[in-house]
N, C-alpha and C positions, 0 to 999 in steps of 0.2 A: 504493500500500500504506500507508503514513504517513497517506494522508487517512484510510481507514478506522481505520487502527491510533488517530487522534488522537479518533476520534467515539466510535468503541467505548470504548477506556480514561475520555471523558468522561462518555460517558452510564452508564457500569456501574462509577462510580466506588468504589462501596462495596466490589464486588468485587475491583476492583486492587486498592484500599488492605488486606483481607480474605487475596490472596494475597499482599501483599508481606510482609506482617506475620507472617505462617506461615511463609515462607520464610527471615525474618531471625532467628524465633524457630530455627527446626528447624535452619537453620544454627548458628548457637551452640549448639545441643545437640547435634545432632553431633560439631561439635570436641570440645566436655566429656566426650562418650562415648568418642568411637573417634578423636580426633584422636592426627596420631603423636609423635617426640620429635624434635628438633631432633639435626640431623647433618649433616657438613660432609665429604666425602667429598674429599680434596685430592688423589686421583692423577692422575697426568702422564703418561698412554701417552707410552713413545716417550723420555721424558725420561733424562738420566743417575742423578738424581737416584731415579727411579721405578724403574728398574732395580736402583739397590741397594736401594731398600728392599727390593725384593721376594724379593731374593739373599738378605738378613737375614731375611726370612719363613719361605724356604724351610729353610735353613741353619745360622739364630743366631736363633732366636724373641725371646729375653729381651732382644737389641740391636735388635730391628726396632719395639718398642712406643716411646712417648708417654716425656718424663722431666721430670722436676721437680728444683730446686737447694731443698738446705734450707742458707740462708747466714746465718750467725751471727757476732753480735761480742760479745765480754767485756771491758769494762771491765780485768778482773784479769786477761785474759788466755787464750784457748783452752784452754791447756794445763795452766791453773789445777785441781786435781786437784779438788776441786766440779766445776767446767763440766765437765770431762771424764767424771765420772762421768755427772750427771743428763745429758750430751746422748748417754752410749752406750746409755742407758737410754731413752732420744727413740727413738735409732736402731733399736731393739729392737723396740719399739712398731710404725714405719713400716713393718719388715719383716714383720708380721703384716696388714699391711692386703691387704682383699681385690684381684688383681689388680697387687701389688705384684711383680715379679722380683728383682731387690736393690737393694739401699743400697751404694752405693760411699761409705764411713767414710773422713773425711780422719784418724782415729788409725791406723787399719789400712794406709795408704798408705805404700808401702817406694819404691814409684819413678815416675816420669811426669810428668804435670803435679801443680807441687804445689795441692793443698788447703789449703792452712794458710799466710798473706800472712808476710811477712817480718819486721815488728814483734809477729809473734804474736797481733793482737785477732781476728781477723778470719776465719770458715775456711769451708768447703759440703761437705756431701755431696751426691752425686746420687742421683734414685730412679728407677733403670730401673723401667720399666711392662709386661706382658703383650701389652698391647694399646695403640692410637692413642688420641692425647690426646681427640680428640672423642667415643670409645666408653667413657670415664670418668665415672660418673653424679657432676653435680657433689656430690652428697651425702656421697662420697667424698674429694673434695675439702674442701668445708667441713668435716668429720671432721679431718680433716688440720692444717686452718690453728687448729682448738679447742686441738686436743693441744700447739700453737704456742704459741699463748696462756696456757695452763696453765703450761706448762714456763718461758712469761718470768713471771708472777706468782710463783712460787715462788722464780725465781733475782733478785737484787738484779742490778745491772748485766748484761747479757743481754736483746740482743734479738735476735729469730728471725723471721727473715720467707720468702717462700716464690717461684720463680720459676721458669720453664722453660714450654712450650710446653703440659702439662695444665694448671697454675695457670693461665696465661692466657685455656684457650679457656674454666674451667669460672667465671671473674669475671665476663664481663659483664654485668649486672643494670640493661637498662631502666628507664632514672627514669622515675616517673610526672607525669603533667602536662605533656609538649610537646605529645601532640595536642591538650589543652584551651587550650594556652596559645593554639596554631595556631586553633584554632575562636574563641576572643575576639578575636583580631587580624583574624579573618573577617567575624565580625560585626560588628564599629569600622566597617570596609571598606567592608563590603554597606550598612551604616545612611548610610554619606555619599554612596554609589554611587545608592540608591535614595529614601533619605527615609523610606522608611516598615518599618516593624517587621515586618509583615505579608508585602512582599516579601525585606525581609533573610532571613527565616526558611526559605523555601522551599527554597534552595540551601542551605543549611546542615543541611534534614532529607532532601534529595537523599543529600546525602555521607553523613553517618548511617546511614543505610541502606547504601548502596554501600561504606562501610567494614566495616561490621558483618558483611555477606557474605562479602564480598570476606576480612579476616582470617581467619573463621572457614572460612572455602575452604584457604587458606593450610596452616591446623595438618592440614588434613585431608589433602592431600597429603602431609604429611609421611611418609605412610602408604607412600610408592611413588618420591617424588622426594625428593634431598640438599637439605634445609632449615636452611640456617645460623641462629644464631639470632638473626640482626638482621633476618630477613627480612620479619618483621612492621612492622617501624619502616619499613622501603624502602615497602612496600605500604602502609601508614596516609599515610607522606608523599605518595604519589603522588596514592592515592585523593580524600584529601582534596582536594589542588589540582584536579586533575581533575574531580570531583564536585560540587564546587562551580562552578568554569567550564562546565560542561556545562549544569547548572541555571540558570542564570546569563543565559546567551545565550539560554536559550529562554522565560524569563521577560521578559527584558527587550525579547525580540518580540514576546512578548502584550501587556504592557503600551503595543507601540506600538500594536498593533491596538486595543486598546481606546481608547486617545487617539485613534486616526483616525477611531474614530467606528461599529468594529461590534461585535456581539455576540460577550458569553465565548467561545460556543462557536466562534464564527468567526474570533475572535482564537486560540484554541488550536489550528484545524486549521491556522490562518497560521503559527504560530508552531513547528509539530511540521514543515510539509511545507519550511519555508524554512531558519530556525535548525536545526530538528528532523535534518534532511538532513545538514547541517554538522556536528551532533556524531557521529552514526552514521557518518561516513565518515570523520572527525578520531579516533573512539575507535577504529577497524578499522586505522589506519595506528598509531596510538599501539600498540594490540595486536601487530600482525606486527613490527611494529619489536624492543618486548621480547620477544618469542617468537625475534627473530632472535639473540635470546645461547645458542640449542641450536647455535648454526651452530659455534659455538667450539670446542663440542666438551670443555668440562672441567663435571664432575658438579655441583661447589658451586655453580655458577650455575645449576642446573637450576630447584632449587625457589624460588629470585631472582623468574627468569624468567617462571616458570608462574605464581606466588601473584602480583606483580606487574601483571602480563598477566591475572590472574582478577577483582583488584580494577579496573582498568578498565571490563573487560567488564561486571562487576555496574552497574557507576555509569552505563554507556551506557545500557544496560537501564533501569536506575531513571528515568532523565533522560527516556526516549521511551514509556514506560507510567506511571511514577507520576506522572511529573511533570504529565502531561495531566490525569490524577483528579484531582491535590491542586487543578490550576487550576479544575475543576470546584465544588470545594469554596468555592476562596476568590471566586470570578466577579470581581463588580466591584470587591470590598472590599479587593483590592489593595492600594490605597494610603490605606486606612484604617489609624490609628494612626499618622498618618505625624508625624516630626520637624517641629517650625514652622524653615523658611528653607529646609530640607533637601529639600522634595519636587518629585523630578524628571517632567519628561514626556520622552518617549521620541519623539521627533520630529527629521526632517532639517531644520535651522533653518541659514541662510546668515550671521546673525550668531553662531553658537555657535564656541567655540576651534577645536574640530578641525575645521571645513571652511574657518576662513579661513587656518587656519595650513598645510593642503594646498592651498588656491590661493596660498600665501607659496612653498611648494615648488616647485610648478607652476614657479612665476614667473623661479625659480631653480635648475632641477634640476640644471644641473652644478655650483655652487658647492655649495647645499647636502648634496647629493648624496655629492660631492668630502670635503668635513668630514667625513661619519657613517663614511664609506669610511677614510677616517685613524684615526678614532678607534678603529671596530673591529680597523684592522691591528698599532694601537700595542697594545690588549687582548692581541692576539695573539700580539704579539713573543715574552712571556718561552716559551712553549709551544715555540718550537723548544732550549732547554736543558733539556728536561723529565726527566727520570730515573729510572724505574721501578724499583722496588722492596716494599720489605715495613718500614714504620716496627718499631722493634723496642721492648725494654720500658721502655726511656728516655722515651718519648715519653709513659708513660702519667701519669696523675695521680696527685699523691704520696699520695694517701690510700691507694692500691693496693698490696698488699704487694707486688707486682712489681715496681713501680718503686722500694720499697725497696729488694728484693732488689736490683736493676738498680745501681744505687748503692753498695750496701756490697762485691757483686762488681768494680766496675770502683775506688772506693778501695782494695782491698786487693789486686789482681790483673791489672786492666787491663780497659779495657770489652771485650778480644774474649773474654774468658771468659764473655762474656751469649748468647755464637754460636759455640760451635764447631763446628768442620765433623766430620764422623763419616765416616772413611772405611771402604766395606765392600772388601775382599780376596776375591778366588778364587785360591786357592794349589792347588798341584799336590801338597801334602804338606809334611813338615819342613825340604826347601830350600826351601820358600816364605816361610817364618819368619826364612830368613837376607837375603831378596832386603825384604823389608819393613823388616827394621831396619838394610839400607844404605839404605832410603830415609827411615826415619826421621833419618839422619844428614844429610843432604840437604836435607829437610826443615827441621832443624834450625840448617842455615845457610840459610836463605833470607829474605829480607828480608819483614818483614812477619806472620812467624808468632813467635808469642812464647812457646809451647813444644809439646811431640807428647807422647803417649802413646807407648808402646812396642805391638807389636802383642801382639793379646791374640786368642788362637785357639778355636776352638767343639769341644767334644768329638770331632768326626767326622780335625779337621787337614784342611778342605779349604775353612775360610773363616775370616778374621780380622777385625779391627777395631781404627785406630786412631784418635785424636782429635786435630786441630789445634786450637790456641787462637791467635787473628790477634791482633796489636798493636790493630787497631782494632773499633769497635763493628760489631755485626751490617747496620746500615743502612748503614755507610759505603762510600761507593764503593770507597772502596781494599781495602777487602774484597769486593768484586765484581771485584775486576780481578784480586786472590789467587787465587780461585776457578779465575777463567779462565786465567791462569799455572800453577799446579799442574796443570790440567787438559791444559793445552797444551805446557808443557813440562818441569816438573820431573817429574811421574810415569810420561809416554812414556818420559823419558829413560832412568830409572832402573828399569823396569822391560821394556825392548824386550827382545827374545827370551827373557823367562827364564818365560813360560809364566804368567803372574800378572798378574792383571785388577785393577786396583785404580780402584772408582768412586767419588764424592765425594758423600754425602746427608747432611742436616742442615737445617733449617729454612733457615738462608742459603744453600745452596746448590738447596734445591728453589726457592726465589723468582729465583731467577738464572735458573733453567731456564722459569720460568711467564712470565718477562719477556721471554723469547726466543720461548715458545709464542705469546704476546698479541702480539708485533713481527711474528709469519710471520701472525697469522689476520685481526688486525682489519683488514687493506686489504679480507679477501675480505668480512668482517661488514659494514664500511661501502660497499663495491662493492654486494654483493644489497639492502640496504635500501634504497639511494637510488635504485639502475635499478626495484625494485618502486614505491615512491612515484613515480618521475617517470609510471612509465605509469598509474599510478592517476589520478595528476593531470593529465595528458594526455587521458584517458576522459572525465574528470570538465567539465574547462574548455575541450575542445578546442584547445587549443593546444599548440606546443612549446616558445613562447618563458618561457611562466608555470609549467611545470613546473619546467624548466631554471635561472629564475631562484631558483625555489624551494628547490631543492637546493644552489644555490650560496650562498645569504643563511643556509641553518640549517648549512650548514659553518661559514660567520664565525661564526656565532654561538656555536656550539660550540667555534669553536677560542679566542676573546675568553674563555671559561668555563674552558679549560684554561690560558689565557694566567694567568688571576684562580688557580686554583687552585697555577703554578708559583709565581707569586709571594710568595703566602702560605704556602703549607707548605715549599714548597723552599727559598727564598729570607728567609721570615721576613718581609715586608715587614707592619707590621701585625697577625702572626698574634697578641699579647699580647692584641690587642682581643676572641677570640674564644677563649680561653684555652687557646690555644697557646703552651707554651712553647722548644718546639724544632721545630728544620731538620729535614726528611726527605727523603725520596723518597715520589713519590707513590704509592700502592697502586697495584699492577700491574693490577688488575683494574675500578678506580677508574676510566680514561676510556671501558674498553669497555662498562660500566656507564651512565656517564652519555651517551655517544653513543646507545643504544638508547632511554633514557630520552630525553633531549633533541630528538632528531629526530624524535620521536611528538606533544612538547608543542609544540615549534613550529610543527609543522603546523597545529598546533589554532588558534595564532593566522590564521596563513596562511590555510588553509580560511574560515577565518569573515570574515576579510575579503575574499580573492578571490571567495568566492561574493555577495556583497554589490554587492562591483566589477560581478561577471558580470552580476548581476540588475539593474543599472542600466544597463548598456550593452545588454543586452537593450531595454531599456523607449526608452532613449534614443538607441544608436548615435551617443556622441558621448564619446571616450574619458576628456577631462578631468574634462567633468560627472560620469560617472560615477566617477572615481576620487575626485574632489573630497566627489560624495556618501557613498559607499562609506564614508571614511576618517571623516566627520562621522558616521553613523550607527553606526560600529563603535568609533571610537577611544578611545570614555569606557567600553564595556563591556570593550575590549582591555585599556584600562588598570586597572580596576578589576580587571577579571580574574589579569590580572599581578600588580597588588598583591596579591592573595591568598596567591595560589602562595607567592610570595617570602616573605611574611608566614611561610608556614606552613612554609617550605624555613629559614629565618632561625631560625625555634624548634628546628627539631632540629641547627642547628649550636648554638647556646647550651646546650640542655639535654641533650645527652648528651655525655660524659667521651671517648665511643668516635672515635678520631682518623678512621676510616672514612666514620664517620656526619657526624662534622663535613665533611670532604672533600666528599661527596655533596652535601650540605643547601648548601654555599657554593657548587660548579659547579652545582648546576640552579638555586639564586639567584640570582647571577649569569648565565647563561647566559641568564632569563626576563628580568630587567631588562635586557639587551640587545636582545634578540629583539624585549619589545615599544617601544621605545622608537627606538634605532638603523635598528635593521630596519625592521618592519612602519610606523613613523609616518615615519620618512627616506627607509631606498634604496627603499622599496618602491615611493611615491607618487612619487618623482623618476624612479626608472628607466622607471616605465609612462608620465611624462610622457616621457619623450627619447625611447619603443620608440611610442608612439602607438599607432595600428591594428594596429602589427604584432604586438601583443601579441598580439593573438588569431586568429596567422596558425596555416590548420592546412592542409595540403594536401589540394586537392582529393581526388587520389587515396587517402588515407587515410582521409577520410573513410566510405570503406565499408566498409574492414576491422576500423576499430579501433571496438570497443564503445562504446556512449554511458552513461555513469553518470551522470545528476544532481543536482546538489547545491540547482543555483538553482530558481528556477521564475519561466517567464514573467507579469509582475504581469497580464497578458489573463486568462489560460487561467487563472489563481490566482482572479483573479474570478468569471470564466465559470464554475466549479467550485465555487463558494460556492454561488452564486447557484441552481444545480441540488440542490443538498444541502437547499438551504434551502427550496427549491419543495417537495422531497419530502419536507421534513419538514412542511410544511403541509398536503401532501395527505394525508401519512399522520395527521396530528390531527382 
């Protein structure tokens, strides 16, 4: 299929290049028409946390929505008869906004937790919300933080800044400039990879394309699936490295066929049925892999997943139809335009690095072998203190009024007033009022909470709500163990037989619960992706022992990547370099993210070089040569390739503020710099040397049941097959 698919796309080049171009146009005008709005859908079947919200949905509307802190300080004082005017007059305002439920006024506060710090500069209200923070159009927001602005220009000492869980979700604003910065760092890359201008370009209007879908795919979903709104940056980052590596390996096969000595066209059907094989079955596993984040079961990761998994899929496509036209186009001219010193040929050469440094391997495979093996376990280490959670608004960038906010709350209050926990009540009526404020008492003495609300009941008197404020910040663990103590023993206690259900919901307390979801699912997430991948890769190479090892080398690898990520965001080691200023916890949703992501791209190295392996031991039946070959003809496009990714994974930790983003862009950078370096150029070449023949041991009796998928092609029947194409293209002239 591939041979034809690579004659057809060359010879009727006008027309691929005709529908690609229609395709990339009408995609982007779709989005602009009918794309949808970004929406983050966070509910928890099952969870404790889910459960009350939904008791407050049902029961206490005006406590089940979205809230914001407005937290102010005065020089002359809060209570300065100015400030107090102009900010009841603030207050007034907020409570007209649309979608607004109340304003809880730290003047009008007679008991509870106080509003108003103890040296008096310092004070908040809060703005209950209608509805969930993600259903707030930011325009409403920005509205908000103007009226902010206004109100400190007018007042002399007075500043006002704004925080809580709507401010947060409705800030993040995408800087411009990391995928361009990501596509210059590409083409640096591609130019020393190749030499010449002409083949840098190819892979870079690969991606282009496959981006440009692939996003404009993304918004359109938004139509039908929960689309956070980072999920364009996840799918640009991928695309890009992807799309480029895809382009990349299939370029740099033609170019060897044309070095070897045959015609464009016979170099592109070489180049689509060998390479060409390799990305369509490397982009199929990369796709199931992120598709396998539906398994989890929680809605935000839906539209992750799909737009993710869409931008792939568009770049596979593009890589095995356009990329054959565009070869059509450029034939021998290749390497026209090329860099003087810079321009490469694409040939297995015996004196080149990477074949005599895999017969160094060879030569050595338990020592060397031995070292890569240490090195990945040391990466590995910090990953078993790893600690899930939800960075909170300390972490964010001081430009941010959140992290002011985050600041002047925890100076004048304590940082757990940036998280309180929101407890919902099921009372059986007016003695339910009395059994809640012995537990407010309770509460009250309990180590760790630094004060409570009294409860506060809903017109009906069959559901209340009180508020703790913890001694410590929302991401600290000792507020995670709070949670789980109130949960486990001061509210059982104080509440057994008296007929009142008291649940604990609150930003920190739903991430407690999401941390416990992600510990019960991701065994089953990484269980289906690597039993699908082994037997794919079983089909593919007929073997057990190469599948097997496969699965085991992109674990290390992945786990070296969560090893790099505990150390830096949890641990701090370094993070200043990447303009982290503070410790966290890592996002909860963070490794099951980059494990679907991660064991898709290391495949892609894997694939391209196993099938290279295979197609030489096919030709040769002689394990070394071929691994020896194998590793020389792939190792300079593995690494180039790698250095892309990373290039492009390395811009979106620098250039966005978003702690998430940063997270992501350092584990798949990290994760690629090991994979292909570690991995694929170390254990990979040492292990096939120690396993020998047996690498490509498959049982006889298996052989008839289990399908054959091919990736290699025998170099005979590759010829044989030319040579017929080519007869019949002369008969038919």
């Amino acid at each position: 299929m591939l041979e034809r698919l690579a004659r057809w796309s060359y010879t009727h080049r006008w027309r691929i290049l005709a529908i690609w171009i229609v395709a990339l146009v009408g995609a982007i005008f779709a989005a602009k028409v009918g794309g949808g709005d970004y929406a983050s859908n966070f509910s928890l079947p099952g969870s404790e946390a889910q459960q009350a919200l939904d008791l407050l949905k049902a029961r206490f509307p005006t406590e089940s929505g979205g809230s914001a802190d407005i937290v102010f300080k005065a020089d002359q004082g809060v209570n300065d008869p100015a400030v107090k005017v102009a900010m009841e007059q603030f207050f007034a305002q907020v409570k007209t906004l649309p979608k607004v439920a109340a304003v809880v006024d730290p003047y009008q506060a007679t008991q509870g937790a106080p509003q108003i710090s103890q040296d008096g500069t310092i004070a908040y209200a809060r703005i209950d919300f209608t509805v969930q923070a993600q259903d707030i159009p930011k325009a409403e927001v920005i509205d908000l933080e103007k009226k902010g602005d206004a109100l400190e220009s007018r007042m002399s000492g007075v500043r006002v800044e704004f925080g809580g869980d709507v401010i947060q979700n409705a800030q993040f604003e995408p800087p411009g400039g990391a995928e361009a910065v990501g596509f210059v760092a590409a083409i640096i890359i591609l130019l020393i990879t190749f030499g010449s201008v002409l083949a840098m370009g190819l892979p870079i209007l690969s991606a282009l394309f496959g981006i440009g879908i692939g996003i404009s795919l993304v918004f359109l979903f938004a139509n039908w699936v929960s689309v956070p709104n980072f999920t364009p940056q996840i799918a640009s980052m991928i695309g890009i490295g992807v799309g480029i590596d895809y382009a990349l390996f299939i370029v740099t096969r033609y170019r060897q066929g044309l070095h070897e000595g045959r015609d464009p066209q016979a170099a592109t059907i070489v180049a689509l049925t060998t390479a060409g094989r390799a990305v369509l079955f490397a982009g199929t596993i990369v796709v199931i892999s992120l598709l396998g984040l539906l398994l989890m079961g929680f809605q935000f990761v839906q539209g992750i997943a799909v737009g993710a998994a869409a931008a792939v899929f568009v770049t596979m496509l593009v890589a095995v139809t356009l990329m054959p036209a565009i070869l059509g186009f450029v034939g021998r001219n290749i390497d026209r335009l090329h860099i003087p010193r810079l321009r490469r040929t694409e040939n297995v050469s015996r004196q080149g690095f990477w074949y005599r440094w895999s017969r160094l391997v060879q030569r050595r495979p338990v020592t060397i072998g031995l070292v890569g093996l240490i090195a990945l376990v040391t990466l590995t280490l910090p990953l078993f203190s790893m600690r899930l959670g939800a960075a909170d608004a300390g972490n964010d960038p001081t430009h941010l009024t959140t992290r002011r906010a985050y600041d002047l709350l925890s100076e004048g209050f304590g940082p757990g007033f940036n998280g309180p926990l929101l407890l919902a009540a099921r009372i059986p009526g007016p003695q339910g009022l009395q059994v809640l404020g012995r537990l407010q008492h309770e509460l009250e003495q309990t180590p760790g909470v630094a004060a409570v609300s009294p409860p506060f009941p809903n017109q009906q008197g069959d559901t209340a709500v009180m508020r703790i404020y913890p001694t410590t910040s929302p991401q600290d663990a000792a507020t995670t163990d709070l949670v789980h103590k109130l949960r486990d023993q001061v509210i059982p206690q104080a509440t057994k037989g008296t007929g009142v259900r008291v649940m604990i919901d609150g930003e920190t307390a739903f991430f407690v619960d999401f941390a416990a979801k992600i510990g019960q699912r991701l065994p089953v997430l990484i269980g289906v992706v690597i039993l699908l991948s082994f037997i794919l890769l079983m089909m593919v190479f007929r073997s057990l022992l190469v599948p097997l090892k496969a699965g085991i080398m992109n674990l290390l690898s992945i786990g070296a990547a969560y090893g790099v990520l505990v150390a830096v965001f949890q641990k701090g080691w370094g993070a200043g370099l990447i303009g982290v200023d503070k410790k966290g916890p890592i996002e909860s949703w963070v490794p099951m993210m980059m494990f679907t992501i991660l064991f898709g791209l290391s495949m892609d190295y894997e694939i391209f070089l196993l099938s290279r392996i295979r197609e030489e031991y096919l030709r040769t039946r002689d394990n070394g040569l071929s691994v020896a070959n194998g590793v020389a003809s792939t190792g300079r496009v593995i690494t180039a390739a790698a250095a892309v990714m990373i290039a492009v994974f390395l811009t979106f930790v620098v250039g966005f503020d978003v702690r998430q983003i940063k997270e992501i862009g350092l584990g798949l950078a990290a994760s690629i710099l090991v994979d292909a370096t570690l991995v694929r150029m170390v254990l990979v070449p040492s292990t096939m040397e120690l396993l020998r023949d047996a690498n490509w041991w498959f049982p006889r009796g298996m052989q008839r049941w289990v399908p054959k998928i091919g990736v290699e092609r025998q170099p005979e029947s590759l010829e044989a097959e030319l040579a017929r194409l080519t007869e019949r293209e002369r008969v038919t002239d």
